[in-house]
N, C-alpha and C positions, 0 to 999 in steps of 0.2 A: 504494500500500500504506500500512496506518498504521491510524490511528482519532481525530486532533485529541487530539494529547495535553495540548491547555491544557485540556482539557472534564473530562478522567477518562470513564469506560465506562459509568455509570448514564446510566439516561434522562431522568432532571433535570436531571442535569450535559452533555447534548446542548440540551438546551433552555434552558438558558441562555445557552449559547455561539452558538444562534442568534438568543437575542432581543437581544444584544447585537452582533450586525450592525444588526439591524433599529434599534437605538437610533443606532449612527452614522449611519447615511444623514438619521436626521433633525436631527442636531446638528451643528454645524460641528465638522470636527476640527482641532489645531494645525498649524497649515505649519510646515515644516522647509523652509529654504532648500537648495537642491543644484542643483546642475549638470545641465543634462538628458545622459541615456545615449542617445545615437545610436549605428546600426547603419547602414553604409556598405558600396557595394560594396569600399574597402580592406580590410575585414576578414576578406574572402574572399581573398584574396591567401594563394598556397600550401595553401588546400582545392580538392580535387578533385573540381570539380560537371559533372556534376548526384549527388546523396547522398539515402543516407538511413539515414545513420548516426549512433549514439547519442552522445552529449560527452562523453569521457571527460578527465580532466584531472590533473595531477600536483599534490599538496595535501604541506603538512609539516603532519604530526601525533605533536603531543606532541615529538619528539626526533627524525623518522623523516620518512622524504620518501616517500611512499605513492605509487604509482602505480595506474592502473586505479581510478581514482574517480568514478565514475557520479553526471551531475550529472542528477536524477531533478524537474521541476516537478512529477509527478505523486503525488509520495509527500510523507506527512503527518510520517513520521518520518525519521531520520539515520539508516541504521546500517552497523554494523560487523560485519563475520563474525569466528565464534570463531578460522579459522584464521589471516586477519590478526593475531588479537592477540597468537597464538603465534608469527608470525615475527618481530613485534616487539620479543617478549622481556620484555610486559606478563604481569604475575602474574596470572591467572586468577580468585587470590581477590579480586581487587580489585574481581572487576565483581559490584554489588548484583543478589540473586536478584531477581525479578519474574515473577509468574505472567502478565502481561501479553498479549494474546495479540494479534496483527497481521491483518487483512484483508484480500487480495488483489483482485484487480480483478472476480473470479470470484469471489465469496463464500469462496473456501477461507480456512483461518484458520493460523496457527502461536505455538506458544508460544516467546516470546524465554526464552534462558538468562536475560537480566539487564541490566543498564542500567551504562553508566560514561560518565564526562566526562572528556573531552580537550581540550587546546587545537589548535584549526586553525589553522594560518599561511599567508596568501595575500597576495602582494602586500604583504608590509607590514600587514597587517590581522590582526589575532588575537582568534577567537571561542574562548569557551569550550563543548561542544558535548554536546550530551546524546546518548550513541547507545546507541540498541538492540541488545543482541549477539544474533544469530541464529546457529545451530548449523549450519544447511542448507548445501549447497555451492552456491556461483555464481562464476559465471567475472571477479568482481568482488574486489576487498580491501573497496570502502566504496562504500554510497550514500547520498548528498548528497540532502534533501528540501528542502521551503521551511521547515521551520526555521532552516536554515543559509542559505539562503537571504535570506529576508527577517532576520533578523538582521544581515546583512552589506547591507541592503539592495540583494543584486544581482540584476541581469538576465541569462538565459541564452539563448542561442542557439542552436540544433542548427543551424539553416542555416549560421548564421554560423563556428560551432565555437569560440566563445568565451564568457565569463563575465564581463559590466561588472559593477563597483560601486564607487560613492565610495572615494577612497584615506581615508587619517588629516590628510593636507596638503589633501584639498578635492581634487583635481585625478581624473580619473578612471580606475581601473583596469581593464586587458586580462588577464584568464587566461584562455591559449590553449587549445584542447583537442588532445590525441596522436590525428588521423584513421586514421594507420595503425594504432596498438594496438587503437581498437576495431572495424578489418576484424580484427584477428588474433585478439580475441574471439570473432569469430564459428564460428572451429576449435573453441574449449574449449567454447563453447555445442552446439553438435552433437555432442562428446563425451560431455557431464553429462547429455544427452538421451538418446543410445544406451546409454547405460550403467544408462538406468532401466526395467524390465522391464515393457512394456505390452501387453496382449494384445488386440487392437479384436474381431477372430472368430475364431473356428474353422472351418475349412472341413470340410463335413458329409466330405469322399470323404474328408480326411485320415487318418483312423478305417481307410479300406478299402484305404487301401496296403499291400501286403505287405510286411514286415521285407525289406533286402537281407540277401546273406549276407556277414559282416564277412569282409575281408579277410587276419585273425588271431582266432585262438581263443585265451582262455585255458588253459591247460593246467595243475592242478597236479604239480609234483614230489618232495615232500618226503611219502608217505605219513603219517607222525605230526604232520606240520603242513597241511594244508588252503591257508592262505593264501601259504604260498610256491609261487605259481604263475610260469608263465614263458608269451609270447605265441610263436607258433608260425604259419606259414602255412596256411590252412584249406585251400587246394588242392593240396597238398602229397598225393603219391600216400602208403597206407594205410604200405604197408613202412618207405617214407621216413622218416615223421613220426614211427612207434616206435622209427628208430634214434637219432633226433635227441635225442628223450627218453630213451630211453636213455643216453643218452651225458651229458647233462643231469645226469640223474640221480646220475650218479659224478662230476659233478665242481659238487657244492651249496656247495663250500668256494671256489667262484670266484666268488662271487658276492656282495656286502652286504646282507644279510638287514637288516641293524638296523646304525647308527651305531657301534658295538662292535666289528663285524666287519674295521673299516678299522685293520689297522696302522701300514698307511703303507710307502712306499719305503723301504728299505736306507739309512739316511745315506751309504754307502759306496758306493754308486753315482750318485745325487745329492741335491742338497741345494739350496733356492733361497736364493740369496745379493742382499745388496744393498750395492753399491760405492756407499757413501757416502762424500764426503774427510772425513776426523775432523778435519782443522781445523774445520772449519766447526761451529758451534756449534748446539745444536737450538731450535728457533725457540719462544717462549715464546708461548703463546695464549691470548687468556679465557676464561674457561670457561663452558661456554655453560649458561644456565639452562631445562631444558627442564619442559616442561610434565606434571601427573599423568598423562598418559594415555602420552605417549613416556615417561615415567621408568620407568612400568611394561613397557610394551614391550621397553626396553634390557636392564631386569632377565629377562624373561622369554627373550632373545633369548643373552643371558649365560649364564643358568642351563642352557640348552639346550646352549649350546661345550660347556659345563663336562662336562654329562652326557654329550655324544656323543665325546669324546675326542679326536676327528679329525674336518676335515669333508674334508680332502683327502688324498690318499695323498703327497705330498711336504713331509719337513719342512722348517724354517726352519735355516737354520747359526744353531749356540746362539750365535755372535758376536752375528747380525744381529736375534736376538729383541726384543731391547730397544727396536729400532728400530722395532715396530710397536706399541709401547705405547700404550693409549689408557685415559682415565681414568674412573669411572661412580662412582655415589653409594656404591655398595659397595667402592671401590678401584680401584687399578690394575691390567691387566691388560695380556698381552703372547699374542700371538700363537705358539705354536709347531710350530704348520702352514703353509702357504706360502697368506694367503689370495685367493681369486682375485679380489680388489677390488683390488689392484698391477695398474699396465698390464703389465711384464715377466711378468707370473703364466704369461701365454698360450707366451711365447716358450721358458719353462721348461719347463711338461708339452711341448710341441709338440720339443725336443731327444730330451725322455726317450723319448719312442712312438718317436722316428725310430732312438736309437739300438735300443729293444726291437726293434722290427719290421724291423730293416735290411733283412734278405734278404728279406721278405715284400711291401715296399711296392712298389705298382707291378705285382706280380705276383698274388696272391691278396688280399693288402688292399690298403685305401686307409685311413689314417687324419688328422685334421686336429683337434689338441689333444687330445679328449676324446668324442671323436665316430670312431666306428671301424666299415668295413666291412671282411666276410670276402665275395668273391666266387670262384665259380667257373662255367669253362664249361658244364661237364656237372653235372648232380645229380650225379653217382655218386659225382663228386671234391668236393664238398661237404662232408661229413664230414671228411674228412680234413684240407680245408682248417680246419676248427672245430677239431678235434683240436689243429691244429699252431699255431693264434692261442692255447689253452688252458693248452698246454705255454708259453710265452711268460709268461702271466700268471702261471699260479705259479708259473716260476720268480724274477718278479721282486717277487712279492707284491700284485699288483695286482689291485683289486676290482673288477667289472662290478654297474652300477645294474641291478637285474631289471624296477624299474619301467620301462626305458627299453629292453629289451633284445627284439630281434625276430629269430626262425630261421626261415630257408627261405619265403621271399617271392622274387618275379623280381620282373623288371625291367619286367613292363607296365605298363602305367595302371593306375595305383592305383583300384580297383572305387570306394573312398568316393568318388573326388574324382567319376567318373562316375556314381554315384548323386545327387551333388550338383546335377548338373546338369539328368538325367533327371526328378529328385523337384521340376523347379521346376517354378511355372504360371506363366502368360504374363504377361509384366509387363506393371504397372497404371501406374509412373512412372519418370521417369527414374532414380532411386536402386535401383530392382530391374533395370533393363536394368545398371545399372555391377556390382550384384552379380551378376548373369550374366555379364557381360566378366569380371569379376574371375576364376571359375570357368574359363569358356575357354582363360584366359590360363596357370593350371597348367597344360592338356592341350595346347597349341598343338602341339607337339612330335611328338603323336602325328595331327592333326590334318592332311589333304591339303587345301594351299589354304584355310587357317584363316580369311587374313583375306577373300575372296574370301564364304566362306561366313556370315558375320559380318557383312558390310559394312550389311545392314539396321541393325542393331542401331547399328554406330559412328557413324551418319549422323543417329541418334535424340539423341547424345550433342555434335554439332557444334554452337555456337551456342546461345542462347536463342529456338532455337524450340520453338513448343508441341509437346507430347506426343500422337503420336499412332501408335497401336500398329496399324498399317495389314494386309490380306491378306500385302504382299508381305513385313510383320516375321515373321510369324505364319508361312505357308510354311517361311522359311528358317531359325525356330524347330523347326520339326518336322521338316524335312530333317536339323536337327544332332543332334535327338535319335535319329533314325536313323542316323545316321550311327556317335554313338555306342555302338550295342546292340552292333557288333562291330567295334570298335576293332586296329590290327593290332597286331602284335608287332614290336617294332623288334630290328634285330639289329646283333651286336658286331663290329666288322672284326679282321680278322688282321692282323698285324704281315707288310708285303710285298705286303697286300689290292690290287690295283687297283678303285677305285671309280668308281662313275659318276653323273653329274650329271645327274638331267632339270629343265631350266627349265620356266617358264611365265611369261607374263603377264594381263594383263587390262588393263579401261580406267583401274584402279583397285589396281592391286594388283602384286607380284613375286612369283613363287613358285618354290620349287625342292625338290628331294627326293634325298637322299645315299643311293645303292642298294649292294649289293655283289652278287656271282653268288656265289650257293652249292649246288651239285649242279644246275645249269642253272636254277637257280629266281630270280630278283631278288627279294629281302627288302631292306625300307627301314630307311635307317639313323636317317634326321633327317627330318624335315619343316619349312620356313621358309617364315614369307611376311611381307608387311612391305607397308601400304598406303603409298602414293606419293603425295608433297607434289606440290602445284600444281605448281609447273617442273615437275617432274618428268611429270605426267602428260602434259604438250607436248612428250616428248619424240619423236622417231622410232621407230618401232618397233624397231629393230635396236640404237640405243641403251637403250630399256628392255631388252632382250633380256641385253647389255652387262652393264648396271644388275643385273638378278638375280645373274649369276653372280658378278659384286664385292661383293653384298651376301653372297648366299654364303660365301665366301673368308672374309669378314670375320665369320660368323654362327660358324662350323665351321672358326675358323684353326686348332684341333691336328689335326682331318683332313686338311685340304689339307697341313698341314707333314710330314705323318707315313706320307700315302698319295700315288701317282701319282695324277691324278683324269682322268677322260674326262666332258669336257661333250657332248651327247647334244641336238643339233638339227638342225633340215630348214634353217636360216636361216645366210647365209654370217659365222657371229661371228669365224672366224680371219683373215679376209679383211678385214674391219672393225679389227679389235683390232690385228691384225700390220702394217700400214700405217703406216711411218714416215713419213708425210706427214700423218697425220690431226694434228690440233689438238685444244685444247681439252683438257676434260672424256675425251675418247676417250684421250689419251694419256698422261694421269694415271692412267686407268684401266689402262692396258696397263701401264705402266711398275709398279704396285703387284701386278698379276697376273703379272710377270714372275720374279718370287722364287720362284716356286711353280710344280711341276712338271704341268701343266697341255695337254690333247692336245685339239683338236675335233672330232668324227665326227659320221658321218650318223645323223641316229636312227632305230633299226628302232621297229619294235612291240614294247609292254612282252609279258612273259613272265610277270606276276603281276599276280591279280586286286587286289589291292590298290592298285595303281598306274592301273587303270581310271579311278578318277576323278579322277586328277589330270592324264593325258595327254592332254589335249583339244585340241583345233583350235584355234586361234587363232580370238577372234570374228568378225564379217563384218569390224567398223569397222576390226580392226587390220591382216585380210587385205587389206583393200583400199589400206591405208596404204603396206602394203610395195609392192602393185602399181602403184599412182601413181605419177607420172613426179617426177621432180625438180624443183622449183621454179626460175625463170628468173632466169637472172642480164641483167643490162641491160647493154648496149654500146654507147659513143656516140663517133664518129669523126669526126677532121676533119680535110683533108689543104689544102696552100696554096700555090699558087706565085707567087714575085713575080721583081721584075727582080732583087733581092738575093739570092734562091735558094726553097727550098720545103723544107715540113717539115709535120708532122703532130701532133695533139694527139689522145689516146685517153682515154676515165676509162668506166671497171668498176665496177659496183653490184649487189653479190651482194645475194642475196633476203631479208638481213636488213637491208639499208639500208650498209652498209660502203664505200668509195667507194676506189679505186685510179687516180691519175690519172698519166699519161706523157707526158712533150712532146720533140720531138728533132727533130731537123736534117737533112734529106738532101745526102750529097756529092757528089750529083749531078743535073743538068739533070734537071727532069720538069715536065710540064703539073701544070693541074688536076685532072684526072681520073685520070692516074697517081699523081697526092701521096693522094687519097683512095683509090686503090687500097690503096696503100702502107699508109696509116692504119688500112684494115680485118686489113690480112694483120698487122700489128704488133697489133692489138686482137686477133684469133683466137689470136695466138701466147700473148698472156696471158691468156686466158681458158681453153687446155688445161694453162697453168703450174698456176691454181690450181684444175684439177680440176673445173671446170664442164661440166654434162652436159648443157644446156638453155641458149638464148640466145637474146634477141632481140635484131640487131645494128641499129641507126641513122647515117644518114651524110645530108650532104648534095648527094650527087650522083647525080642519078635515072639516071643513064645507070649508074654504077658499080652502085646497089640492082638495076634491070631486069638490068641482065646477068648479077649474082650470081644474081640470081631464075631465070635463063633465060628470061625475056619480051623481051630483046632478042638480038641478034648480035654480034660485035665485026667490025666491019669494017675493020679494019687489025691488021697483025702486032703490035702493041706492044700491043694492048687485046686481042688473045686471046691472046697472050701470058697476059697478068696471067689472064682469063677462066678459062683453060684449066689454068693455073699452082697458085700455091700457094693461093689462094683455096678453091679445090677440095678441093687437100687438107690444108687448115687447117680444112673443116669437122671439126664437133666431131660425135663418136658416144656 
């Protein structure tokens, strides 16, 4: 960017500036002694290669240690943004108008507000610096051209991420560059980008979609006023919706029309206070000098308190007003509303609602600071429930935002959020497949086997691999949007509810679904699913099985705290779970599901179509998983006898490689072939210790292996003894 501003912008003043290249090349120019600048692999020490990241670098300017300084070879001029100079706290009039106007790499052009000189400080070096002030926003305070550059005679690096040039002692200087600040650039660059409204096409069908129908209607209520309207739910039966309005309608004094309307809470019920210790003295601060454009903002921002009289319904204790004083070019001013810029602000209103609404909370409302729901089971008790939040309000003077305020909506999927979904077309890159997960991810809830049904999409999003929007994205694209046309209706448990759990898995995924029985009918509560990290997907079937229903627990802990819950499978998990021998991961699990009142049953067949498509079969790979026999544990034996006496060595090698080894003594006279008898029956005994269901056992005595095998006979009492004995029934089942 720039335009060579030693030339000036006439076309004689460029052509001069290039015939005086041309004059140097043929005339010697003066040597200047210097140090040569070398660039070494050291200098990459603590950059993180391989990069391709821009230099950014930390500069003192004027008085001021500036960061985010973009050190730019490619640009003709220095410059500065207006916003920098106002956090500096430079006066604005200082910087010289100039109609001057800048060129981009793209022919585009911008006119600078104006030009000012700074001194730069680097290393010990101090330029004086002529910079162009630009108004535009960039994720920069300042960029550095070869002005400042070759002035300082330095060399810059982006490989290297540093900045050589001769010191003032001759010796050579490093200015380093911040590599993590300008990854963290690249957040605010993709901000300034989306925040600027470009339209590439228009899609012709766009034109031929149909309006959805909004999920609230405006309604007015005030006949002599028009725009005191109030929003209402559109599917709300005819009778319904006139009473609500009605009801509305008598009570217009609940409500702040205009700024004017807020009196404020009763001092005499509360007041927000701030426990300050009065020793303590108030802390004295400079006064900041802000710029024409915020000096008018404050004023206009002031003038506004001034006029609206109250922005909050809680005043200040007149003690504590003073305390919020702050100072503006017109005077000082004090706060006499509680404003909600105090962290305490929150902790205050969030007392007042709890004591207004005491009996109500938990049972017909929910509220949390400033933010207030009226629910009820039935429509019918709906009203009444408005009625009795209304009487509440005026009796303690508190005003409802109408702009904010919404009647007689449920509790399903919100219509917008599945419009959003349905109105998209198939993404073209990865940044429309994440605003489609984004969309998903409100409705997951309502969603059977969300992530199951999704998984194309997520898979799109693993990695830097290329974009490719394949049949199988596309299918499970059009499966969702069907899926979405009739979304179910989730329903509320009863207090004493017994609920039930249907699991699921996948090769990829946990899923589960919180039911309750209501007049023989199973209506879903929740919908969860949750893809599965690597371990995790090695795991066994019966432990992913496990794995859902803990994720569960943990998804929907005020359900399980609050209801009995029946988990609902064909697969034995009580018998897994309940097994105080198991280890690991299993007995963590048990031990965290044991707080919680938790029963496992056989699962019948769902009872409602809406659970159709979550109750599915287990796929082939997992059925066949469970069917599979148990992995082999290895046993290796060896029995001894000498004139000194006999004894046996055994070592266990379960199927993850773990190794259990046993040596011991017999007290009594035996051959060899008895000692290795011995040695297998003491191996078999710890092989049922630790629950092994599969073995292949090793020894070295062929006579001992044939006869366990039955390919041989024992021909004497003491060898079918052993034969016949515990060998037999030390096999393992």
């Amino acid at each position: 960017m720039g335009g060579s501003p030693p030339c000036g912008d006439s076309v004689r003043a460029v052509k001069d500036h290039r015939r005086q290249a041309t004059t140097s090349q043929r005339w010697p120019q003066k040597q200047v002694d210097d140090q040569p600048i070398i660039f070494s692999s050291d200098d990459t020490l603590g950059v993180h290669l391989p990069h391709n990241d821009p230099l950014l670098v930390v500069l003192g300017i004027d008085k001021y240690d500036v960061t985010k300084v973009l050190i730019d070879t490619g640009s003709s001029v220095d410059i500065i943004f207006r916003e920098t100079l106002v956090k500096m706290g430079i006066d604005l009039n200082d910087v010289k108008p100039s109609t001057r106007t800048l060129t981009g790499f793209n022919g585009s052009s911008e006119v600078i507000a104006g030009t000012i000189r700074l001194s730069v400080h680097a290393c010990g070096v101090t330029r004086t610096v002529k910079f162009y002030v630009v108004g535009s926003k960039a994720p920069y305070h300042v960029i550095l051209g070869t002005p400042w550059l070759h002035s300082t005679r330095a060399i810059a690096s982006t490989y290297h991420q540093c900045v050589k040039f001769p010191g003032s002692d001759g010796s050579i200087k490093t200015l380093k560059g911040d590599q993590q600040a300008a990854r963290d650039l690249l957040i605010a660059a993709v901000k300034i980008q989306r925040s600027q409204s470009l339209v590439n096409s228009v899609s012709p069908l766009a034109s031929k979609v149909c309006p959805q129908k909004e999920e609230v209607l405006e309604v007015p209520v005030d006949d002599s006023d028009p725009s005191k309207s109030v929003r209402v739910g559109a599917f709300l039966p005819d009778e319904m919706q006139q009473k609500i309005l009605e009801f509305l309608k008598q009570n217009l004094s609940s409500f702040a029309w205009t700024m004017s309307d807020m009196k404020g809470i009763d001092p005499a019920i509360t007041t927000h206070e701030l426990n300050v210790d009065p020793n303590f003295k108030p802390i004295r601060q400079k006064k900041r000098k802000l710029g024409p454009e915020r000096s008018k903002a404050v004023a206009e921002e002031v003038e506004r308190l001034l006029g609206a009289g109250s922005i909050t319904e809680i005043l200040m204790h007149p003690d504590d007003r003073e305390k919020t004083a702050f100072i503006t070019d017109r005077g000082t001013y004090c706060y006499k509303v509680m404003p909600f810029g105090l962290k305490n602000a929150g902790a205050t209103y969030q007392r007042l609602v709890n004591r207004m609404f005491a009996d109500q909370l938990g049972k017909t409302m929910e509220v949390y600071i400033d933010d207030m729901l009226v629910k009820s089971l039935r429509a019918d008790d709906h009203l009444a429930h408005l009625k009795e939040c209304f009487a509440i309000l005026n009796k303690y003077g508190m005003k409802l935002n109408p702009a904010k305020c919404t009647f007689g909506v449920s509790s399903e999927a919100n219509p917008k959020q599945i419009s959003a979904v349905l109105n998209l077309s198939s993404p073209r890159n990865c940044r429309e497949v994440q605003r489609l997960t984004g969309r998903i991810a409100a409705l997951n809830r309502f969603i059977s086997r969300s992530t199951d049904k999704c998984l194309p999409f997520y898979d799109l999003l693993r990695g830097n691999k290329k974009f490719i929007w394949d049949d199988k994205c596309e299918d499970a694209f059009v499966q969702l949007k069907k899926y979405l046309t009739t979304p179910p209706v989730l329903a509320k448990p009863d207090v004493g509810d017994v609920l039930s759990l249907y699991i699921a898995v996948s090769s990829a995924a946990v899923s589960s679904v919180l039911i309750k029985e209501d007049r023989g009918e199973q209506r879903p509560i929740f919908y969860t699913s949750r893809r599965m990290t690597g371990p995790e997907t090695r795991y066994p079937t019966l432990e992913k099985l496990a794995l859902a229903v803990v994720d569960s627990a943990r998804k929907l802990r005020p359900y399980f705290q609050s209801h009995s819950i029946e988990v609902l499978t064909d697969q034995p998990l009580r018998t897994v779970l309940k097994n105080p021998n198991r280890a690991g991961r299993l007995t963590k699990w048990a031990i965290e599901l044991s707080e919680l009142d938790i029963t496992y049953k056989c699962r019948t067949a769902a009872k409602s179509q809406v659970l159709a498509d979550f109750l599915v079969e287990l796929t082939p790979d997992l059925a066949q998983d469970l069917d599979s026999p148990s992995p082999n544990w290895i046993l290796h034996v060896d029995g001894s006898s000498t004139s000194k006496g006999s004894g046996a060595g055994v070592q266990l090698q379960s199927p993850t490689g773990e190794l259990i080894r046993q040596s011991f003594s017999f007290g009594f006279p035996a051959s060899n072939n008895e000692a290795e008898y011995e040695s297998l029956i003491a191996g078999l005994r710890l092989a049922r210790a630790v629950k092994a269901k599969r073995l292949s056992a090793y020894c070295d005595s062929q006579l001992v292996a044939s006869q366990f095998s039955g390919d041989y006979d024992a021909r004497n009492e003491r060898m079918d003894a052993y034969h016949q004995g515990p060998p037999r029934r030390e096999r393992l089942r």
